[in-house]
VONU-989510 format. One record per residue (C-alpha): x, y, z. Coordinates in steps of 0.2 Angstrom, whole numbers, padded with zeros to 4 digits, always signed. Example, Ala and Ser with C-alpha at 12.3 -4.5 7.8 and 13.67 -1.06 7.14 Angstrom:
% VONU-989510
+0062-0022+0039 +0068-0005+0036 
***
This chain:
% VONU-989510
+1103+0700+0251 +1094+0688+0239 +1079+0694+0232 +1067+0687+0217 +1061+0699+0204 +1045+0697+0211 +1048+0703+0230 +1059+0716+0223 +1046+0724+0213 +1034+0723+0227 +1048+0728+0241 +1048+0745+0228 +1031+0748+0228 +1028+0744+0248 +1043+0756+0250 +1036+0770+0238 +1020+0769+0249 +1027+0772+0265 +1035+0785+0257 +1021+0794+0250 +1010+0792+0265 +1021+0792+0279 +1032+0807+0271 +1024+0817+0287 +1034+0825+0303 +1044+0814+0312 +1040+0804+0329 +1050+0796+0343 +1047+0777+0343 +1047+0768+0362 +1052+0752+0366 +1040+0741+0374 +1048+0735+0390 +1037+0722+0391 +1045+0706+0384 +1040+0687+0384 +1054+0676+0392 +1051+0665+0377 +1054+0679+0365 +1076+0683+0362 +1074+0702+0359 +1088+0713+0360 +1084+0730+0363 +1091+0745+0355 +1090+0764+0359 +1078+0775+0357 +1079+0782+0340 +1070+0794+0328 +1057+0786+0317 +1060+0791+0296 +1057+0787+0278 +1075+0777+0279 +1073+0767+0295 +1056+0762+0289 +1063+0757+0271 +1079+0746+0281 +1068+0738+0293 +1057+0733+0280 +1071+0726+0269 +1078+0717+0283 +1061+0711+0287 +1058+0704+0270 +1076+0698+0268 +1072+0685+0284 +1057+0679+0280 +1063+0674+0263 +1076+0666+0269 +1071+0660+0286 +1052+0656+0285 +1046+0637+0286 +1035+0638+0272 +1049+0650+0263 +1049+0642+0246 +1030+0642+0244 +1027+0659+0249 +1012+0667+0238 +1022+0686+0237 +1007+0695+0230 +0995+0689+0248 +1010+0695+0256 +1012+0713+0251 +0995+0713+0248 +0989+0709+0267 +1004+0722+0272 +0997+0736+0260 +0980+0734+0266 +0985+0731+0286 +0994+0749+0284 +0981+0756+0275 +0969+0752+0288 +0976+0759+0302 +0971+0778+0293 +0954+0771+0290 +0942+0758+0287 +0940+0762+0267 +0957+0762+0260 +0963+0750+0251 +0977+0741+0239 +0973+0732+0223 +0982+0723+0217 +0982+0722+0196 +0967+0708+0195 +0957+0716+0207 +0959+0733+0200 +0953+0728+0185 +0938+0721+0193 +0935+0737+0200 +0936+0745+0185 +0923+0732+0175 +0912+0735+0190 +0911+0753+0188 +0905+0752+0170 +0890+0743+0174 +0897+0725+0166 +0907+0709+0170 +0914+0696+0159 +0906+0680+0156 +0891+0671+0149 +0876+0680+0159 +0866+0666+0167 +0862+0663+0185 +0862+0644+0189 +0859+0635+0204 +0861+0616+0208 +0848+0601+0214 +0853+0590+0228 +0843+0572+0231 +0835+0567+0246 +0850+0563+0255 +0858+0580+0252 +0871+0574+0238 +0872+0587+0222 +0864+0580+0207 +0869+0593+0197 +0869+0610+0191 +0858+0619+0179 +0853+0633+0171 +0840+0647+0180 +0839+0660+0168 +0849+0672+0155 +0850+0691+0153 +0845+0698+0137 +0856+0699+0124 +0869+0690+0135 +0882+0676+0125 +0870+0663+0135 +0853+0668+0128 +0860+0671+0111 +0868+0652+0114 +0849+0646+0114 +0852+0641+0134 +0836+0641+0146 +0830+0640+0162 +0830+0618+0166 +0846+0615+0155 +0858+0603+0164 +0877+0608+0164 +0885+0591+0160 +0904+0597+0153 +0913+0613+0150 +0928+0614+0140 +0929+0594+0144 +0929+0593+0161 +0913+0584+0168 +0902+0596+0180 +0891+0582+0187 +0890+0581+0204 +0897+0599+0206 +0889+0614+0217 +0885+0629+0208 +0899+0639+0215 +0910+0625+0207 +0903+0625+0192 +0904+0644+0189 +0922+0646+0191 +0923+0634+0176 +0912+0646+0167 +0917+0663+0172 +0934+0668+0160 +0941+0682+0150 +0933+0691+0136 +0934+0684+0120 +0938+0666+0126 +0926+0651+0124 +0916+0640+0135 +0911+0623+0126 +0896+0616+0137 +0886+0599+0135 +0871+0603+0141 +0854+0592+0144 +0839+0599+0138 +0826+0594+0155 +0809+0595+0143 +0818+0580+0128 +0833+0572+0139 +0841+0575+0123 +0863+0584+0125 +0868+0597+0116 +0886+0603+0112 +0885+0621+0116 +0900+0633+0110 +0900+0652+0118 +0912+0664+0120 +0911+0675+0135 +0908+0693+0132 +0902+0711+0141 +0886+0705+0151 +0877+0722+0158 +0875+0723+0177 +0863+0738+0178 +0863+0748+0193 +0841+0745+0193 +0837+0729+0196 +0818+0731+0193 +0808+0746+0189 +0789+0743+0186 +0771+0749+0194 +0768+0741+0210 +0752+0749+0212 +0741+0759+0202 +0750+0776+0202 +0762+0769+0212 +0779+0767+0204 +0794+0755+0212 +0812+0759+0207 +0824+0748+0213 +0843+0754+0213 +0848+0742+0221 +0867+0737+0212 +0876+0753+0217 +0882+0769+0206 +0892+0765+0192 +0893+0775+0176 +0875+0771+0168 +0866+0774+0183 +0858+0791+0179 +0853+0785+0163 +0846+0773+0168 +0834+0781+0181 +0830+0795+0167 +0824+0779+0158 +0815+0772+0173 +0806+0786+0177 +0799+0789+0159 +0792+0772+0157 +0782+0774+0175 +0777+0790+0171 +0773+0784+0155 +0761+0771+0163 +0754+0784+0176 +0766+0785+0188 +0760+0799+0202 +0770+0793+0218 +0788+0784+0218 +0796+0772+0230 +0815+0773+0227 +0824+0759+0236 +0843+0759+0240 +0842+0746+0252 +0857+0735+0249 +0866+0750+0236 +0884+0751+0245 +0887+0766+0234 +0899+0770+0219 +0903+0785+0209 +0895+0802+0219 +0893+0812+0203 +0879+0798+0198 +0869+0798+0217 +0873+0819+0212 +0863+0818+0196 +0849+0807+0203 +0849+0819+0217 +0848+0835+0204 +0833+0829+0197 +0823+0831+0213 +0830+0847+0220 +0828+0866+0215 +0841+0877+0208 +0854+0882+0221 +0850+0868+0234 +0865+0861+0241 +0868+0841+0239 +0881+0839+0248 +0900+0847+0251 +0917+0838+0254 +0933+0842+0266 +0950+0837+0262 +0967+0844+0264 +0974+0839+0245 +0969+0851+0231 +0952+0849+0223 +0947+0838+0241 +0941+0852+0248 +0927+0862+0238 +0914+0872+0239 +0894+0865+0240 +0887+0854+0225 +0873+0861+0223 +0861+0859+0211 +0855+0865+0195 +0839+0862+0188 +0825+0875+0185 +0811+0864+0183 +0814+0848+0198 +0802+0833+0197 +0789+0834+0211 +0785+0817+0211 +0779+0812+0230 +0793+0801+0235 +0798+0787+0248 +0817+0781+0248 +0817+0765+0257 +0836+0761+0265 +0843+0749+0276 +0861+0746+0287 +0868+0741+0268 +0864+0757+0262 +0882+0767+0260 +0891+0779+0254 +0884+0787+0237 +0867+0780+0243 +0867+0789+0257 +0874+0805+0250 +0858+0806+0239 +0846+0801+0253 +0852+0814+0267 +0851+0827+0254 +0834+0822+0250 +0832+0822+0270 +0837+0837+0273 +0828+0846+0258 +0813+0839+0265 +0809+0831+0248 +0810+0814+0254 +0803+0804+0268 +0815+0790+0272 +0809+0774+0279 +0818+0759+0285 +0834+0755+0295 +0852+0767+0299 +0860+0767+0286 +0879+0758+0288 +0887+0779+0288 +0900+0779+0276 +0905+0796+0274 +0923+0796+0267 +0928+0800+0250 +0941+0789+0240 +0951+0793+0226 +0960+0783+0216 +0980+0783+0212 +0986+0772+0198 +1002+0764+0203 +1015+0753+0195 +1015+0735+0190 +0996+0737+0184 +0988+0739+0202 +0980+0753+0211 +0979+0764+0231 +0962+0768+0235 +0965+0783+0247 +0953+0792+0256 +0954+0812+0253 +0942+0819+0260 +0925+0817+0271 +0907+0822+0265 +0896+0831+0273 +0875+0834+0268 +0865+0848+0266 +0862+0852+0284 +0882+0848+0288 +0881+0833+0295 +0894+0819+0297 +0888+0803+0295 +0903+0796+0295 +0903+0780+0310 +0917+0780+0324 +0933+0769+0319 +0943+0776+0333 +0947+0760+0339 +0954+0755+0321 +0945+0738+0325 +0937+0732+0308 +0929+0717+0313 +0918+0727+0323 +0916+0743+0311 +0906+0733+0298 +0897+0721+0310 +0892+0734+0326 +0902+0725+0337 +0900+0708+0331 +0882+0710+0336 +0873+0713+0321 +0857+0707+0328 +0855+0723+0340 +0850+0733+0327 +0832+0725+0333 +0830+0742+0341 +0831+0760+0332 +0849+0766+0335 +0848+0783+0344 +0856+0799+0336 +0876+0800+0340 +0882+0816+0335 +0878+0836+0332 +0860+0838+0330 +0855+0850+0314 +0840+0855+0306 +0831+0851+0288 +0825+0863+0278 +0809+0865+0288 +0815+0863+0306 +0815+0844+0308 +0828+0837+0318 +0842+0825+0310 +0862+0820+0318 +0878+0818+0312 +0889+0803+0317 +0884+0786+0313 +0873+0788+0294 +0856+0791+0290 +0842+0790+0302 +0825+0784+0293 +0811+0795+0296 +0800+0782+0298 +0809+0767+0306 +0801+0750+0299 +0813+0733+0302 +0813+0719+0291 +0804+0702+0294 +0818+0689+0301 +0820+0672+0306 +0829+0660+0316 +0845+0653+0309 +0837+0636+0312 +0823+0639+0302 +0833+0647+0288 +0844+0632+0287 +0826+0620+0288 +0820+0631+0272 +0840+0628+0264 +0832+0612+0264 +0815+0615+0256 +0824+0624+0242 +0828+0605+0232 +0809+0598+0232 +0804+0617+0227 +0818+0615+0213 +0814+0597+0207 +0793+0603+0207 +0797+0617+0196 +0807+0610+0184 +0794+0597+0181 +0780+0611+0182 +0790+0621+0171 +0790+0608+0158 +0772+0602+0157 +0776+0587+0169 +0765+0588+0184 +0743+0581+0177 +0732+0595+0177 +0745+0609+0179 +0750+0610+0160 +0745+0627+0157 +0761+0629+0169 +0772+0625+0155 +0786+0639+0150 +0795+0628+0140 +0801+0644+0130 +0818+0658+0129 +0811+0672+0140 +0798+0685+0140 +0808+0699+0146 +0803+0716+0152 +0787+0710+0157 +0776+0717+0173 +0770+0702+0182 +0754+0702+0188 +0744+0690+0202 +0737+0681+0189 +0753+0674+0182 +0755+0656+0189 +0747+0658+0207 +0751+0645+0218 +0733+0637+0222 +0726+0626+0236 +0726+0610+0223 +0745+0616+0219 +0750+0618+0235 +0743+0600+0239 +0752+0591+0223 +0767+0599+0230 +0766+0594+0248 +0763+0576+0240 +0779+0579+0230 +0791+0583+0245 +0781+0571+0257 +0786+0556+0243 +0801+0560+0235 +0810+0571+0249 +0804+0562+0265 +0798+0578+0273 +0783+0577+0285 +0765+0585+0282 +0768+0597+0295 +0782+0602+0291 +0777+0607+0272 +0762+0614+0281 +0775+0626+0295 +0781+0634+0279 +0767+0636+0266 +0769+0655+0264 +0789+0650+0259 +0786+0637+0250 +0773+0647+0239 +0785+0663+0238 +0797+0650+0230 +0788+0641+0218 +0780+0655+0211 +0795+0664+0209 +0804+0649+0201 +0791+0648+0188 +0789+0665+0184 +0810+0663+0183 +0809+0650+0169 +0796+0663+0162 +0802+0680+0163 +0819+0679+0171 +0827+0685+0187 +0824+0700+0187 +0806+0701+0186 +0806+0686+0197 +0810+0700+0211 +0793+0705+0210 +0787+0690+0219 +0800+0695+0233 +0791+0711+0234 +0775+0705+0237 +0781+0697+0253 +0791+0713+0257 +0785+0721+0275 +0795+0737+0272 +0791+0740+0255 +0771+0737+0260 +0773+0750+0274 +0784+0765+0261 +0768+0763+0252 +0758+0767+0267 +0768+0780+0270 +0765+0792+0255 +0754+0804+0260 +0767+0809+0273 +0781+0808+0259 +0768+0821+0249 +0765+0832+0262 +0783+0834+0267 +0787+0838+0252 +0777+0854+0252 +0784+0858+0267 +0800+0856+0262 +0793+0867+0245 +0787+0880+0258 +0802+0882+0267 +0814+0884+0251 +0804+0896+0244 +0804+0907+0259 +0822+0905+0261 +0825+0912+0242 +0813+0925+0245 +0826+0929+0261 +0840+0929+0252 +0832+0939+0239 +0826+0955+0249 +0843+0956+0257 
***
């Protein structure tokens, strides 16, 4: 049997995980007695399946493919083994899953709120005929290796580490500048205000990916928190942070949106959780068959919960630890929740290190909320495709899903189901378009591009005090009177694309309220970076306008949620 050191290590781990998760009681295997003509299959008895037929078949597999397969001598092993790990893992359940050593450490970088590399966001600049110019700088992250390098929004990447980037997407260009820590990227850069290249040494380093993209008054008394980049280990922090700052500034209602939060580590969505709830309220419980899966409730511990009137705003990419925290707000009462279903990810994964650097991802357990709902959506066709995509027909969701499973009850009586995630309160779909017109505005996003940039740099008569040719401002709360897009704007603009770009008067004219949306918010990127910049989305944000609308309800549900609680411990203490 010929074997490479490579296959034979991954034939021992592919064997030890049969092993460890097939190790149950054995089945009767049954031959399929339908065979295509084309197909020379020699049938053999019926025999008993175990742990050493599985490991011969799969020895015998491995051993013909190396030896027989077209494309034998290029196999990649680690796709392989990989692809087989995972095509196992998912027949249990959507949410297992193999990594292999690079992607565990990934996973691990990720869940400590960082990633390695310079900490810029770029974007490239097509001409009229669609061909890449180039591809330049957007903005840095504070204290990130590319702000202390001096870069700023409007500087052209021309080299890194020698190799000419002209001409090159953004998602090109990146790779050249993503690398491990401690190692250097040597960029030539162009400087847009002087034409003027520089030679530009940085070396990559720990750039923080927060779990809060924004956090800032929306409206007076009205405080916005958006935990939007999923649960990692800094996530509690920095809400404790978030919410001093607001209240700081007069905060006396909160929006808190998850929309997009695909989830993370529990114990951070528990904490946030805790700091809204009462002593002895439960968050949520978990059932497993391994020790330590199965547990009793999580409740939580705080004498003295925050009563601030809250809104949680979520959407079909709200999962997992996201929605752990909103059902337990839910069925407390002490949220109204306002949006779309959530996507109903209700399995927990634990981690097991395995050899050769890489790592299972095996789901122990299912959560359930407050109430004892499952939110956990059906699988039991084991077809992925259509688990993440609802059938492949996403755009259905036009229409409020209706409740799947058991019905329980919140706190104060309200009606809530299990079976397929969190049903908002208050349902409230996002604004969309038409493919066609999204790819039309694709388009718009180079004379948008080319205008800032110019703008940006005091290029564009009469528009000078436009001019942010300067490192960020960061932390700042933008308001409307930073850099509005006027009528006469507007008009230079339409002049710009109609010129330069070719586009038509009524085209630029269709797509005014776009093209003002991203203008602004490339300014106020050169200015402020991209993080404020999401601020200008917000404005523009249907659902967010209508969770604001929608605090007085949060308010009063809360009391009644306060109401119910109280009468409950009262209960409990008379018994």
């Amino acid at each position: 049997m010929k074997k490479s050191s490579t296959l034979a290590g991954s034939f021992l781990l592919i064997v030890s995980l049969f092993s460890a998760i097939f190790a149950q009681t054995q089945t009767v295997s049954k031959v399929n007695p339908k065979i295509s003509d084309d197909t020379k299959v020699t049938t053999k008895s019926v025999k008993t399946t175990s742990i050493e037929n599985i490991e011969q078949d799969l020895a015998e597999a491995l051993t013909l493919i190396e030896d027989n397969y077209a494309s034998g001598k290029k196999l990649n092993y680690n796709e392989l083994f990989k692809s087989s790990i995972d095509s196992m893992l998912h027949t249990l359940d959507p949410h297992s899953n193999y990594f292999d050593a690079k992607e565990f450490e990934e996973f691990r970088t990720s869940q400590s709120s960082q990633y390695y590399g310079i900490g810029a966001t770029i974007g490239d600049l097509s001409d009229p005929n669609g061909k890449v110019i180039a591809t330049f700088i957007k903005a840095t992250f504070e204290g990130a290796p590319a702000y202390r390098a001096g870069l700023r929004y409007g500087d052209k990447i021309v080299e890194v580490n020698g190799a000419s980037m002209l001409g090159k997407s953004f998602s090109e260009v990146r790779t050249f500048l993503r690398g491990p820590r401690g190692t250097p990227a040597k960029l030539v850069v162009e400087r847009y205000g002087t034409g003027k290249r520089e030679e530009v040494e940085i070396i990559r380093d720990a750039v923080s990916q927060p779990s809060i993209s924004e956090a800032y008054m929306i409206r007076p008394g009205v405080g916005y928190v958006g935990m939007r980049g999923g649960f990692n280990q800094t996530t509690y922090d920095e809400f404790v942070q978030a919410m001093q700052q607001l209240k700081a500034q007069g905060m006396k209602q909160l929006i808190l949106d998850l929309r997009e939060n695909g989830g993370g580590l529990v114990s951070q969505a528990y904490r946030v959780a805790n700091t809204f709830l009462s002593t002895g309220q439960t968050i949520f419980t978990q059932k497993g068959r391994i020790d330590g899966a199965n547990t009793p409730p999580y409740r939580a511990d705080n004498p003295a919960p925050d009563n601030t009137p809250l809104v949680i705003l979520v959407n079909r990419s709200t999962a997992s630890a996201s929605e752990i925290l909103a059902g337990a707000l839910q069925d407390h009462d002490r949220a109204l929740i306002v949006g779309e279903n959530t996507f109903g990810k209700g399995l927990v994964q634990n981690p097991f290190v395995l050899e050769y650097g890489s790592m299972l991802l095996l789901t122990i357990a299912k959560y359930e909320t407050p109430s004892g709902r499952l939110i956990q959506k059906d699988y039991s066709d084991g077809n992925l495709y259509s688990y993440y995509t609802n059938g492949g027909t996403l755009q259905d969701e036009a229409q409020p899903q209706k409740p799947k499973g058991a019905e329980s009850k919140t706190d104060s009586g309200r009606s809530v189901y299990s079976g397929g995630g969190i049903n908002p309160d208050e349902v409230v779909k996002p604004q969309t378009i038409t493919a066609e017109r999204a790819r039309f505005q694709q388009k718009l996003n180079n004379p948008i591009f080319a205008f800032a940039l110019d703008l940006a740099f005091g290029k564009i008569k009469g528009f000078e005090s436009y001019k942010v040719d300067r490192p960020i401002s960061f932390e700042y709360d933008l308001k409307a009177s930073d850099f509005p897009v006027t009528e006469n704007l507007f008009q230079t603009f339409k002049k710009f694309a109609m010129d330069k770009y070719k586009f038509s008067s009524a085209q630029i004219d269709k797509e005014r309220e776009f093209i003002e949306r991203t203008l602004r918010l490339e300014v106020v990127t050169a200015a402020y970076g991209s993080t404020t910049s999401l601020q200008v989305f917000n404005e523009y944000d249907n659902q967010l306008k209508r969770a604001i609308e929608f605090l007085p309800k949060a308010k009063w549900l809360a009391l009644e949620g306060a109401k119910a609680n109280a009468k409950k411990s009262e209960g409990s203490m008379n018994r």
